[in-house]
C-alpha positions in Angstrom: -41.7 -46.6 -49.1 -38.8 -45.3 -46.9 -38.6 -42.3 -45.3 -41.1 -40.0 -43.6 -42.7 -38.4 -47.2 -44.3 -41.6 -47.4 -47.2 -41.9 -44.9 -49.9 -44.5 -44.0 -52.4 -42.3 -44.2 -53.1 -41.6 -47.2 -56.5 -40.5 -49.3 -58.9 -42.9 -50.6 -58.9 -43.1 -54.7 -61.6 -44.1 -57.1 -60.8 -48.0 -58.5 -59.6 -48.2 -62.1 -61.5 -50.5 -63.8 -59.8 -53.0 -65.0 -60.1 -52.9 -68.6 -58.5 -49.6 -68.4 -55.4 -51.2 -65.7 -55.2 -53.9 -68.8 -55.0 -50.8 -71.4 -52.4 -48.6 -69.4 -49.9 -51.6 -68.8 -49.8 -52.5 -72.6 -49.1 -48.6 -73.7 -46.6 -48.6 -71.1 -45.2 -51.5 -72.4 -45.3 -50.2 -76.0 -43.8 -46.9 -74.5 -40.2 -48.2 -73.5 -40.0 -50.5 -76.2 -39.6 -47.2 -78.4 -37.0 -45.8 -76.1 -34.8 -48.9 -75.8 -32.1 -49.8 -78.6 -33.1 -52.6 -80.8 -30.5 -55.0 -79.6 -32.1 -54.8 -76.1 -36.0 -54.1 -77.0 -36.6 -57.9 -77.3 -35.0 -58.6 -73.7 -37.1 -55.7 -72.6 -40.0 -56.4 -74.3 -40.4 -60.4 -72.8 -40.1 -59.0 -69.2 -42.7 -56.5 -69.1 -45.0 -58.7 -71.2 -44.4 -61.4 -68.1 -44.5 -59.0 -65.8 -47.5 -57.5 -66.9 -49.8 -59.9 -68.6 -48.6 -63.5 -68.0 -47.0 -64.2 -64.9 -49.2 -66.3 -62.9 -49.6 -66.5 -59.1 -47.9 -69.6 -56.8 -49.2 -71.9 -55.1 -49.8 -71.6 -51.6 -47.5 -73.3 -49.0 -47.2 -74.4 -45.4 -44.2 -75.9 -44.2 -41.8 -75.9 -40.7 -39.0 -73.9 -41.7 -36.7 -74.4 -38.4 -37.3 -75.6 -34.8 -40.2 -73.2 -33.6 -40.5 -71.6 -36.7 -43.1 -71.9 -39.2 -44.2 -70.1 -42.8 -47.5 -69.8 -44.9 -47.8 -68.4 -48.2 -51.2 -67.0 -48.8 -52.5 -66.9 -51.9 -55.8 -64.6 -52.9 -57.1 -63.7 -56.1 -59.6 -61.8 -56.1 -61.1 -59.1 -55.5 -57.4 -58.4 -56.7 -54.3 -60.6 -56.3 -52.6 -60.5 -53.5 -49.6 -63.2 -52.3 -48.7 -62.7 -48.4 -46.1 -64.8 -46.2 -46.3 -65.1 -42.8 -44.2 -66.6 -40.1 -44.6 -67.9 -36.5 -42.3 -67.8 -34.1 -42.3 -70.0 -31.0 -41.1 -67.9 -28.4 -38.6 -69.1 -25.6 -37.9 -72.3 -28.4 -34.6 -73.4 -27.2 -31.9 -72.3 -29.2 -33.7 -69.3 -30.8 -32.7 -65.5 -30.7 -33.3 -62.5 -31.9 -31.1 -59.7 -33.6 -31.3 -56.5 -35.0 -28.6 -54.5 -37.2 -26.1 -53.0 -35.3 -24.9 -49.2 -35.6 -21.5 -48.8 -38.1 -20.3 -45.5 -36.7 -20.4 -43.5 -33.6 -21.0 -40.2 -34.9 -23.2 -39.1 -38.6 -25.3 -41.1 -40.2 -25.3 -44.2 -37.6 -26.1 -47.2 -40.4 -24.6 -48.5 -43.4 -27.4 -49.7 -46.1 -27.8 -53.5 -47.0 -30.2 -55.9 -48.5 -31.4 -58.2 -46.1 -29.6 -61.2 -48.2 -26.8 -59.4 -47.1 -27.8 -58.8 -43.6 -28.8 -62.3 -43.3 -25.4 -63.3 -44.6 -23.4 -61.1 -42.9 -24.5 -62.3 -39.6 -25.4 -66.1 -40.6 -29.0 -65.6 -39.3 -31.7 -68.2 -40.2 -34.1 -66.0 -41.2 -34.5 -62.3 -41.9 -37.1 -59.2 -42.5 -36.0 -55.5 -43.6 -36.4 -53.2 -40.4 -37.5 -49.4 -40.2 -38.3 -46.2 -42.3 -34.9 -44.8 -42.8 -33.3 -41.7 -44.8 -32.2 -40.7 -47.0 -33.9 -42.0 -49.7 -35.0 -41.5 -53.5 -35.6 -44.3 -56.4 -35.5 -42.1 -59.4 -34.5 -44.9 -61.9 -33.2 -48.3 -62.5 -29.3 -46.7 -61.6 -30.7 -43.7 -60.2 -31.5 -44.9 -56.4 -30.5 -44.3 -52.9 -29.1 -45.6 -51.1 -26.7 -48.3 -52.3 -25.1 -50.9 -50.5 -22.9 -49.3 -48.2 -24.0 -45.7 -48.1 -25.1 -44.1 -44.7 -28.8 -44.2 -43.3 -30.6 -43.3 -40.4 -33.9 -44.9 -38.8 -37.0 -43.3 -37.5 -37.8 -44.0 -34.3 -36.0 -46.3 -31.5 -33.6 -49.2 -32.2 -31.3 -50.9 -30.5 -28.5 -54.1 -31.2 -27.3 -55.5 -28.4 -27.9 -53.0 -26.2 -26.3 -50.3 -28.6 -29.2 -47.9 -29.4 -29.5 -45.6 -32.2 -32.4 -43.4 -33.5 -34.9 -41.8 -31.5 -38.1 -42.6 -29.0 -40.8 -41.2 -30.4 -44.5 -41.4 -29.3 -46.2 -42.0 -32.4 -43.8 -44.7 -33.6 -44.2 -47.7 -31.1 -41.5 -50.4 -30.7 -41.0 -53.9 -30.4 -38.4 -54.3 -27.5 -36.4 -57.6 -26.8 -35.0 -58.4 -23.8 -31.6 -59.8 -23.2 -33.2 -63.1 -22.2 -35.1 -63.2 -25.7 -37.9 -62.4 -25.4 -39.8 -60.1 -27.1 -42.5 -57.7 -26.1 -44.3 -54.3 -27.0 -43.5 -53.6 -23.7 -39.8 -52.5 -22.8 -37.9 -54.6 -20.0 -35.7 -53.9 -17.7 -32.8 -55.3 -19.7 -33.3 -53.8 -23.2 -30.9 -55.6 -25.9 -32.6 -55.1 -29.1 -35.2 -53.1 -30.3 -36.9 -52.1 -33.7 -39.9 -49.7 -34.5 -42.5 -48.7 -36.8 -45.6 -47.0 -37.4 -49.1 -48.1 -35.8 -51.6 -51.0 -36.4 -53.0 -52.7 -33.8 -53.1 -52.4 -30.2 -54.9 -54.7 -27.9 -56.4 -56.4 -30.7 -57.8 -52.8 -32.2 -57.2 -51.6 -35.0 -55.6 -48.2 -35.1 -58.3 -45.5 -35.5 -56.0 -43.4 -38.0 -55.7 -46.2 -40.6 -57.9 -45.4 -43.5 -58.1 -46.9 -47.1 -55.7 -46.3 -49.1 -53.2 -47.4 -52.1 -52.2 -51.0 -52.2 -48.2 -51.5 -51.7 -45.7 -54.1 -51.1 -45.9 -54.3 -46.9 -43.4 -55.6 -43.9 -45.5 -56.1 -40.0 -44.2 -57.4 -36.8 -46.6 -58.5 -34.2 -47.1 -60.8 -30.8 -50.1 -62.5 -29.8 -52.1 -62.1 -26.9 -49.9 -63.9 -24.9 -46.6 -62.4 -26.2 -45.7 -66.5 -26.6 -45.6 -66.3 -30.6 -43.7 -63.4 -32.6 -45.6 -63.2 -36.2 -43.9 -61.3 -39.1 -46.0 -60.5 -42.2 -44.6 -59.8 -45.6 -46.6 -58.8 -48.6 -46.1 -58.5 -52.4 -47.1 -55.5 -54.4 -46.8 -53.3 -57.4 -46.6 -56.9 -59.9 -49.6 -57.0 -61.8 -51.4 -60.8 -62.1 -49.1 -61.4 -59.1 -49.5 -59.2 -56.4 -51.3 -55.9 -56.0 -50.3 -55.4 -52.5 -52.8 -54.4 -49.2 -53.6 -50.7 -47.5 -52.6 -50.2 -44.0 -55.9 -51.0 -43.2 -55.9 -54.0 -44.7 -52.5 -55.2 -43.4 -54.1 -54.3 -39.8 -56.4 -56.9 -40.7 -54.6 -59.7 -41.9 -52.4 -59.2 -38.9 -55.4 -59.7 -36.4 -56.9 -62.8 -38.7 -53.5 -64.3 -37.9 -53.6 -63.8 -34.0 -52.1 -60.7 -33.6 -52.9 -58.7 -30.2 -50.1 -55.5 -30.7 -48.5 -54.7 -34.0 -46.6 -52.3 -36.1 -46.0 -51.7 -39.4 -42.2 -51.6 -41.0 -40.9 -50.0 -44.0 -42.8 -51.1 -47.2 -42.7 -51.0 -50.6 -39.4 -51.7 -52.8 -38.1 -52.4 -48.8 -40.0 -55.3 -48.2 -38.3 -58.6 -47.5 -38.2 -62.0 -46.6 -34.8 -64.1 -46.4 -34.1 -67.5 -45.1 -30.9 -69.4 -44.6 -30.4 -72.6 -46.9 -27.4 -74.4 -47.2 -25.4 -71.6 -46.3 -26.6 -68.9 -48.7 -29.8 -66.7 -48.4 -32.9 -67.4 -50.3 -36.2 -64.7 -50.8 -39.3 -66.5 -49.8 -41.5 -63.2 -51.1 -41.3 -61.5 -54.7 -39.1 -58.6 -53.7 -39.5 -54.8 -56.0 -37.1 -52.3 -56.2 -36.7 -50.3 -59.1 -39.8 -52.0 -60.7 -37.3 -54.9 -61.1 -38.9 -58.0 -59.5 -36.4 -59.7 -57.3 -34.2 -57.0 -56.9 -33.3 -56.2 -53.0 -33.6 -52.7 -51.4 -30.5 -51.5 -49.7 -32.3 -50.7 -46.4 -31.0 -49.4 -43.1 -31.7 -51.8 -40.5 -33.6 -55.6 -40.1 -34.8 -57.9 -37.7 -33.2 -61.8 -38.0 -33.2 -64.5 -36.1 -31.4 -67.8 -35.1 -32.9 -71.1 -34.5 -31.9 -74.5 -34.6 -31.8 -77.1 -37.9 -35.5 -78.9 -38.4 -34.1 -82.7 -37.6 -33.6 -84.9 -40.6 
């Protein structure tokens, strides 16, 4: 969901029932199994079979994850399924900070494209969400994509790494500003260090008046509470059939107030959607990650939010 062609509003659609959903997946199914040489059709053939019949949901979880920071998994299953994680953050927890991806160049295309594995890596953050919209961008087949690892991006709207801003101010995208004490608020300080943006879901505990039903997608939110003492990031799977469907924009507007939001925006979606935590020195996906229909597979995206906080004691 990258890039400015892909808006949240978008036009309401009829439901499929779902004896026809159940239908379509099986053809499909059939369909590349005729396209694919034999060797590989029964490799082929087992995943989309898990992927779209048998794969079952999780279970869901609630656990500490570091000092002042704390994850749910979610777990709905009907009217469709849905997984969502969330994570709260304990603002001003000693120990804990915030960072967003730094510019690689001066001049051009300001970003390089990573997963946020390799973000999270890179920086040896604790935990880790993809960032913006960015271009440019397509996803034309399971080689076919753009960008790779490596290949220059640029973000819509404002952002900023340690005081080191790139992209643009823009009204209708708001941002999440983070001051060089730490702490973060939709309103901007007078010492900006980091910032990241997005497009429109709640304000003052309203939802945005331009969100309207639409097609269910993988989704990425940042938000602050009331009392701007709690960050809350919200990650949802999509497009994996049995799994996940995904939400609306409306919807995700929703879940974010049900969890105490008071201001949030939405991030970059779809195959970009991602949530990494540090374990034992190497990242691990809490959500079910999309790109390229392959489940688990990482979008190369332009910029993240991570954090640092301190080991849970043992």
């Amino acid at each position: 969901m990258a890039g400015s062609r892909k808006s949240h509003q978008v036009q309401k659609k009829k439901k499929t029932p779902v004896r026809t959903r159940f239908r379509r997946r099986l053809l499909s199914c059939l369909l590349v199994l005729l396209t694919v040489p034999a060797g590989a059709a029964l490799g082929v053939g087992a995943y989309l079979l898990w992927f779209n019949l048998l794969r079952g949901q999780p279970a869901p979880l609630r656990q500490p994850l570091f000092v002042g920071v704390e994850y749910q998994r979610r777990v709905q299953r009907s009217p469709v399924p849905v997984v969502h994680h969330l994570v709260r953050v304990r603002v001003g927890t000693p120990g804990l900070h915030f960072f967003i991806t730094p510019p690689r160049a001066r001049s051009g295309r300001r970003l390089r494209a990573q997963t946020v594995s390799g973000f999270l890596a890179r920086h040896r953050l604790r935990l880790a969400v993809n960032g913006d919209f960015f271009e440019p961008f397509r996803a034309h087949g399971l080689w076919d994509f753009y960008p790779k690892p490596g290949d220059p991006v640029d973000v819509f709207g404002m952002a900023c790494s340690s005081s080191r801003c790139y992209g643009h101010e823009t009204p209708n995208r708001p941002t999440l500003y983070i001051s060089c004490a730490g702490r973060p608020s939709f309103h901007r300080p007078a010492r900006l260090c980091h910032a990241i943006s997005g497009l429109p879901l709640l304000a003052a505990g309203k939802v945005h008046t331009r969100l309207i039903p639409g097609n269910r997608h993988p989704r990425t939110a940042v938000a602050m509470d009331r009392d701007e003492r709690q960050l809350i990031l919200l990650v949802v799977d999509g497009r994996q059939p049995n799994y996940s469907e995904g939400v609306n924009p409306g919807e995700l507007a929703r879940l974010m107030r049900d969890a105490g939001a008071h201001n949030a925006i939405n991030l970059d979606g779809g195959g970009s959607s991602a949530l990494v935590m540090e374990r034992d020195g190497r990242p691990v996906p809490l959500n079910s990650p999309i790109h390229t229909r392959l489940v688990g597979r990482q979008r190369p995206v332009a910029n993240h939010l991570g954090l640092w906080a301190p080991a849970l004691p043992r």
